[in-house]
N, C-alpha and C positions, 0 to 999 in steps of 0.2 A: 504494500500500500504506500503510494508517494505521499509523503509531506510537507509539498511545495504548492500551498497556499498562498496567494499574493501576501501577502500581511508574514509569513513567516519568514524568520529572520535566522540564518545559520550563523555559527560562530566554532568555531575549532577548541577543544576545551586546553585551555592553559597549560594545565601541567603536562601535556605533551608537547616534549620540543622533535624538532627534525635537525638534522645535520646534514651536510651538500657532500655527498660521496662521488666525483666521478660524474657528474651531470647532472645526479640522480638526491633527489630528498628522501630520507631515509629516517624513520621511525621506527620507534616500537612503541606498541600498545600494552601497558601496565598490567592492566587487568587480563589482557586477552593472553600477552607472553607471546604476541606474535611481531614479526618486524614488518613492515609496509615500506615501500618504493615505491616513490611519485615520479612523475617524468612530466614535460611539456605540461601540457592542459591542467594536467590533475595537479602540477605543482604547484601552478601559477594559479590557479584558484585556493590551492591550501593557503597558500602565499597574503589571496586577499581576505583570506577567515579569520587572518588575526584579532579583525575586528568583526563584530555582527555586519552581514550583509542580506541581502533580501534577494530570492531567486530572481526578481530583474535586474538588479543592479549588478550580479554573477553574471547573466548574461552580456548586459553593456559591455561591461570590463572584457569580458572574452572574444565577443564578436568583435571589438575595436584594437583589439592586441592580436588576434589572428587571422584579422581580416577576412570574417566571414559574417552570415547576415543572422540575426538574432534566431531565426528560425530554425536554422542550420545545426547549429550547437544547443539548444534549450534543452533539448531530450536527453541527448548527453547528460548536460549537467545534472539533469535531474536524478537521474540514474548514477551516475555520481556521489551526487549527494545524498542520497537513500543509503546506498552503500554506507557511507560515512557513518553516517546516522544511524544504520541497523550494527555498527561493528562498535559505536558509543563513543567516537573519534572526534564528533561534532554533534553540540546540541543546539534544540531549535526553542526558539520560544516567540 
C-alpha cells in the first residue's frame, strides 16, 4: 500500500548516517542489521531526506536534476519510497 499522499511529508530518520564508498552511499540499518547501497536516483533523493520533503517536491528536485518530466520519475519515487518506508529507513508524517 503506497503512502504518498499529497500532504505527506518523508524525512530519513536521523540516526542513520551513510558514508560515500566508491560512488556509492552506503548504510546500515540498526534495527534490520542489514547494509543498503544507494546509487544515482536513490542517492540523490536520500540526499534531499535530510530534511522533511513532500512527494512533489521529491519529484521537482529529480525531474530538474535528471532532466526528465515529473511524470516520468513519480512512480519510481514512489516505489522508492514505500521501500524506504516498509524497511523503517524513512518516516512519514
Amino acid at each position: 500500500m503506497s503512502s504518498s499522499h499529497p500532504d505527506t511529508t518523508y524525512v530519513r530518520r536521523p540516526e542513520l548516517n551513510a558514508v560515500e564508498m566508491d560512488g556509492e552511499l552506503v548504510m546500515m540499518g540498526q534495527e534490520q542489521g542489514e547494509y543498503y547501497g544507494l546509487r544515482d536516483v536513490a542517492a540523490s533523493l536520500w540526499k534531499h531526506l535530510e530534511a522533511p520533503k513532500s512527494l512533489e517536491e521529491l519529484v521537482i528536485l529529480v525531474s530538474a536534476e535528471y532532466d526528465v518530466t515529473p511524470e516520468t520519475c513519480r512512480d519510481d519515487i514512489v516505489a522508492f519510497l514505500d521501500d524506504l518506508v516498509g524497511r523503517e529507513l524513512v518516516t512519514v508524517s
